[in-house]
FIPA-750613 format. One record per residue (C-alpha): residue number from 1; residue in one letter; x, y, z. Coordinates in Angstrom, 2 decimals, m for minus. Example, Ala and Ser with C-alpha at 12.3 -4.5 7.8 and 13.67 -1.06 7.14 Angstrom:
% FIPA-750613
r resi 1; resn A; x 12.30; y m4.50; z 7.80
r resi 2; resn S; x 13.67; y m1.06; z 7.14
This chain:
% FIPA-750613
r resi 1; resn X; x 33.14; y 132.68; z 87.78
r resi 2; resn X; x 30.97; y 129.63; z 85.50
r resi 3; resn X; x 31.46; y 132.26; z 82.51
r resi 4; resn X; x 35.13; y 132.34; z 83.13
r resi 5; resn X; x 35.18; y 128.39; z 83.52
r resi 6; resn X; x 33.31; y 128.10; z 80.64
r resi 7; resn X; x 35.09; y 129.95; z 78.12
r resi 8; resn X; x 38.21; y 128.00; z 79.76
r resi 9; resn X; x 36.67; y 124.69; z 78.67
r resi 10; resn X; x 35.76; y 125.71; z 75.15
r resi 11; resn X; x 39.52; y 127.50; z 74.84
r resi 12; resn X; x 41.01; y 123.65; z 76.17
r resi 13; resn X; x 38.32; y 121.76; z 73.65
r resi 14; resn X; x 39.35; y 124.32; z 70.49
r resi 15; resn X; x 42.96; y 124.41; z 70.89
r resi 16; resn X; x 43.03; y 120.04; z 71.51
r resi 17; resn X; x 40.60; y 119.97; z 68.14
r resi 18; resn X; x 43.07; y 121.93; z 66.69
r resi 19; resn X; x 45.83; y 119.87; z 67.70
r resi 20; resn X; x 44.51; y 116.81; z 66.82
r resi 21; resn X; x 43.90; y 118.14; z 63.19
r resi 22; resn X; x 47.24; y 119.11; z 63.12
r resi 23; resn X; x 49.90; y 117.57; z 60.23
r resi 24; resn X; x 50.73; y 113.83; z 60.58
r resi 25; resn X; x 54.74; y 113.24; z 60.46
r resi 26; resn X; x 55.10; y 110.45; z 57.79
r resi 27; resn X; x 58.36; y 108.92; z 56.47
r resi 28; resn X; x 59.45; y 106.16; z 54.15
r resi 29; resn X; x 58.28; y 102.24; z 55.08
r resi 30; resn X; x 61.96; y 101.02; z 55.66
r resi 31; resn X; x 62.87; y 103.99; z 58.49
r resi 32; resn X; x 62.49; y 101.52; z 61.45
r resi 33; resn X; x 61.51; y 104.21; z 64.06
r resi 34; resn X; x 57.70; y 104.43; z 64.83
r resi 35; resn X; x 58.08; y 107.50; z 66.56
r resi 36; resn X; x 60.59; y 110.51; z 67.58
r resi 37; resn X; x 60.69; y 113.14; z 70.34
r resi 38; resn X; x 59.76; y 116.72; z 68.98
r resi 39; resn X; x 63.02; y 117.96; z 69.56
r resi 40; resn X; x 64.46; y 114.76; z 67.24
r resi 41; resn X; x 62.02; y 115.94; z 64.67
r resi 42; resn X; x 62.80; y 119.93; z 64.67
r resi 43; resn X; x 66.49; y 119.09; z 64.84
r resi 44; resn X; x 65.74; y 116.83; z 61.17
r resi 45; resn X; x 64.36; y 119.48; z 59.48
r resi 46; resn X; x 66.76; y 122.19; z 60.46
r resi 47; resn X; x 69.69; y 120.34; z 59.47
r resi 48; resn X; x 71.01; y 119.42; z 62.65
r resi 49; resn X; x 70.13; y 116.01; z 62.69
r resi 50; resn X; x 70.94; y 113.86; z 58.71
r resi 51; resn X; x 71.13; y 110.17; z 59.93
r resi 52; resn X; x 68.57; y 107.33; z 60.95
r resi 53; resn X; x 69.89; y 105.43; z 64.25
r resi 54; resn X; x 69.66; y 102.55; z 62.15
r resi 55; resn X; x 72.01; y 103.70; z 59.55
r resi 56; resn X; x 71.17; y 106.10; z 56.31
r resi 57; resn X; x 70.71; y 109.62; z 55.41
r resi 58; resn X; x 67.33; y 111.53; z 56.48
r resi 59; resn X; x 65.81; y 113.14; z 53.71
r resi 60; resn X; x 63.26; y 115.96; z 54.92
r resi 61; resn X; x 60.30; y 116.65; z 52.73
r resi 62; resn X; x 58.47; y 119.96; z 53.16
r resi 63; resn X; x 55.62; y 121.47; z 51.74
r resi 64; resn X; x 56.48; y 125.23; z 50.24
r resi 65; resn X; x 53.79; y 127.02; z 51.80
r resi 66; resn X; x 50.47; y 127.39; z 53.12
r resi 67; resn X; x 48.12; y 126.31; z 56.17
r resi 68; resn X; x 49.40; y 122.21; z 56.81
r resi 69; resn X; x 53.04; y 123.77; z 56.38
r resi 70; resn X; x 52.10; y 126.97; z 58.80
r resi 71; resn X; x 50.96; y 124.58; z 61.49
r resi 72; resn X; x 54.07; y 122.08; z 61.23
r resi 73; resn X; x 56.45; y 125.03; z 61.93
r resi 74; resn X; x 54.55; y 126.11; z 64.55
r resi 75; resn X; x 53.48; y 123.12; z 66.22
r resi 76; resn X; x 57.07; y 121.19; z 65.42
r resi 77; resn X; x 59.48; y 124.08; z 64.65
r resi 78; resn X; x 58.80; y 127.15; z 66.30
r resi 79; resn X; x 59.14; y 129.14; z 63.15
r resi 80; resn X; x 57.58; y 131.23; z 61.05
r resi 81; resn X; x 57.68; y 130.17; z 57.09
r resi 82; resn X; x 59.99; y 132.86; z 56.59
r resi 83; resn X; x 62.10; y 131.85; z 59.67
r resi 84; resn X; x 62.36; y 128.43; z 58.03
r resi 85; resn X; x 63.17; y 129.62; z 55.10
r resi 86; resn X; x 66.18; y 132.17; z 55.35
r resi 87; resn X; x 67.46; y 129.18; z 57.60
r resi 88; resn X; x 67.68; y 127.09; z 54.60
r resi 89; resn X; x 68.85; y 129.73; z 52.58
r resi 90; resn X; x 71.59; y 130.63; z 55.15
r resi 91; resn X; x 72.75; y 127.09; z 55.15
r resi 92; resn X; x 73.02; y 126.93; z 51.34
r resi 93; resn X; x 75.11; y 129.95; z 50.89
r resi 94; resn X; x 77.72; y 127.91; z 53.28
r resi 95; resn X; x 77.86; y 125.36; z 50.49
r resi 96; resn X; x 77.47; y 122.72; z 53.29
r resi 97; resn X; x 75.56; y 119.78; z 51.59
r resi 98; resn X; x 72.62; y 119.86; z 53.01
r resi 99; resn X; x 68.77; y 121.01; z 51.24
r resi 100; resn X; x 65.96; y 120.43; z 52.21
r resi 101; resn X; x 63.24; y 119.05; z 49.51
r resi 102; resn X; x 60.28; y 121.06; z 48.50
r resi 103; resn X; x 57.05; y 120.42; z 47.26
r resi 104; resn X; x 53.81; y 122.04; z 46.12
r resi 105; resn X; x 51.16; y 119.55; z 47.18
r resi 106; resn X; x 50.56; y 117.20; z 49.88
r resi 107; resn X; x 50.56; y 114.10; z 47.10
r resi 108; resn X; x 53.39; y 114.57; z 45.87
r resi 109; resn X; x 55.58; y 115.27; z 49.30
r resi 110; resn X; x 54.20; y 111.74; z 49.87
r resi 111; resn X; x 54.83; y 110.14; z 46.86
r resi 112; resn X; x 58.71; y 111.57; z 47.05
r resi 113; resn X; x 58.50; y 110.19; z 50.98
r resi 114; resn X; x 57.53; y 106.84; z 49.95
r resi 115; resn X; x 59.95; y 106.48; z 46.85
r resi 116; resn X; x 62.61; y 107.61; z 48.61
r resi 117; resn X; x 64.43; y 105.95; z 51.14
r resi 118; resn X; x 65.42; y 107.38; z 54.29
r resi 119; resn X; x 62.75; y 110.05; z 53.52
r resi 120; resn X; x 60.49; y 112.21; z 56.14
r resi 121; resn X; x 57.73; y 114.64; z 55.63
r resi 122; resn X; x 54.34; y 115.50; z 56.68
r resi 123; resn X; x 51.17; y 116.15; z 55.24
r resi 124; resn X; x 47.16; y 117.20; z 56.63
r resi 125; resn X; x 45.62; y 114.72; z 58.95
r resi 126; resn X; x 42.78; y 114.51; z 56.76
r resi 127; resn X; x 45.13; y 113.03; z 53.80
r resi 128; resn X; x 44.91; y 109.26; z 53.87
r resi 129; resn X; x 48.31; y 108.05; z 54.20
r resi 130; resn X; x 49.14; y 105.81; z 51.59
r resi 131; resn X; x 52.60; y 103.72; z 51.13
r resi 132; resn X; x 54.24; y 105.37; z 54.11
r resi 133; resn X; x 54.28; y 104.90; z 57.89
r resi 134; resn X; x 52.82; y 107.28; z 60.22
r resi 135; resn X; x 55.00; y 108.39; z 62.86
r resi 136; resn X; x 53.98; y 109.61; z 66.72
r resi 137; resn X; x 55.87; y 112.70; z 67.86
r resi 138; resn X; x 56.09; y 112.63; z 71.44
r resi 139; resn X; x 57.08; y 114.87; z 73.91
């Protein structure tokens, strides 16, 4: 029974490490928000949600691939990458005018995020976040 316990309490302590390394949702310094519900957030970057409450268009920044953008769809989206991407495929063969903006590194999703206004992304915990605001996801 202490085995089982045990290897419960290590499973808890991995997956909160894990968790807590997790991507950090950033967006532009003039979005007034300081946090957003997870559903708020998966509904921005699939499209479903395009303005602030405060007024302007939300412009999602994601990362084209590997382990930071793995973990956001996951954690945020329940997706796969290639879930997330034939979703914004499908939406651009509609012609609606929506995209989603894509980047190869973590700098430069946060350089686009803090030029542009309105903008939201996300990048590795262990990125220092410079000239954007962190925002809390919460439940």
């Amino acid at each position: 029974m202490s085995r089982v316990m045990g290897a419960l309490l290590i499973l808890l302590f991995l997956s909160s490490a894990s968790l807590a390394d997790g991507p950090v949702v950033i967006a532009n310094k003039n979005v007034s928000q300081d946090s957003l519900t997870a559903k708020t957030l998966r509904n921005i970057f699939l499209g479903k949600e395009r303005a602030w409450k405060e007024g302007g268009f939300i412009f999602p920044a994601a990362l084209e691939g590997g382990p930071v953008h793995q973990k956001f769809l996951e954690l945020y989206l329940r997706k796969t990458p290639a879930q997330f991407s034939t979703h914004w495929r499908r939406i651009a063969f509609t012609g609606k005018p929506l995209k989603i903006n894509l980047f190869k590194t973590e700098r430069q999703l946060m350089d686009y995020v803090a030029q542009q206004e309105g903008a939201i992304g996300y990048i590795g915990a262990e990125i220092p976040a410079a000239n954007v605001k962190r925002i809390t996801i919460v439940p």
